[in-house]
N, C-alpha and C positions, 0 to 999 in steps of 0.2 A: 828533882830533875823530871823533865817531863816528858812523856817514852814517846817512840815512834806514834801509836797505835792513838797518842791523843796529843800530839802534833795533825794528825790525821784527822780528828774526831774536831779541832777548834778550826778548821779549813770548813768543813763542811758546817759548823756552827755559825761562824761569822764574817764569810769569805761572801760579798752579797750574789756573787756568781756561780757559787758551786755546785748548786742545783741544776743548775742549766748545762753545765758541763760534765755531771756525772750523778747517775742511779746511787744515792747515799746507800741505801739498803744492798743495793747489789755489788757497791765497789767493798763495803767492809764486810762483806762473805765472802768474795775473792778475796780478802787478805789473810782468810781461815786456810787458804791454799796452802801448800807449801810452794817454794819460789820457784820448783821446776815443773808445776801443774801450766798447762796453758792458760787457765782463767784467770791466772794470779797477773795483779798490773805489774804491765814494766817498770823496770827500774827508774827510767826517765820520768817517766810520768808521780811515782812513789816521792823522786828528790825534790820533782818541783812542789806540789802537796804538802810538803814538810817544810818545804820551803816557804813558802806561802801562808801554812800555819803557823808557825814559827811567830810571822807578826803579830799573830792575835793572841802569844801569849804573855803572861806577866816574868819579867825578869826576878826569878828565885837569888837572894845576896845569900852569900854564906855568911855565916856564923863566924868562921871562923878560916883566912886564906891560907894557902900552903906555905908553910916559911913565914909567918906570921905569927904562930903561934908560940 
């Protein structure tokens, strides 16, 4: 499964726009925030990112489904 933080990490890898729309260095040191510092990104902005990553990654099959085995 693949976490928030590189949901995150394949947006800014292979999103041909991400740079233009956000400081890579500076948006994942604001994510070192905690969620009630100011500098930490909103949520909105966090969903769509993940969202967005999301495409560029490989769908993981299980092994093995629930109630399948």
């Amino acid at each position: 499964m693949l976490t928030f933080i590189g949901r995150v990490e394949s947006f800014f890898a292979f999103h041909p726009h991400a740079h233009r729309l956000f400081h890579q260095s500076t948006f994942m040191t604001n994510l070192c925030y905690p969620p009630t510092h100011p500098n930490f990104p909103s949520p909105g902005v966090l969903h769509a990112i993940c969202a967005v990553g999301s495409q560029y990654t490989a769908i993981i099959s299980q092994t093995e489904r629930p109630g399948k085995g």
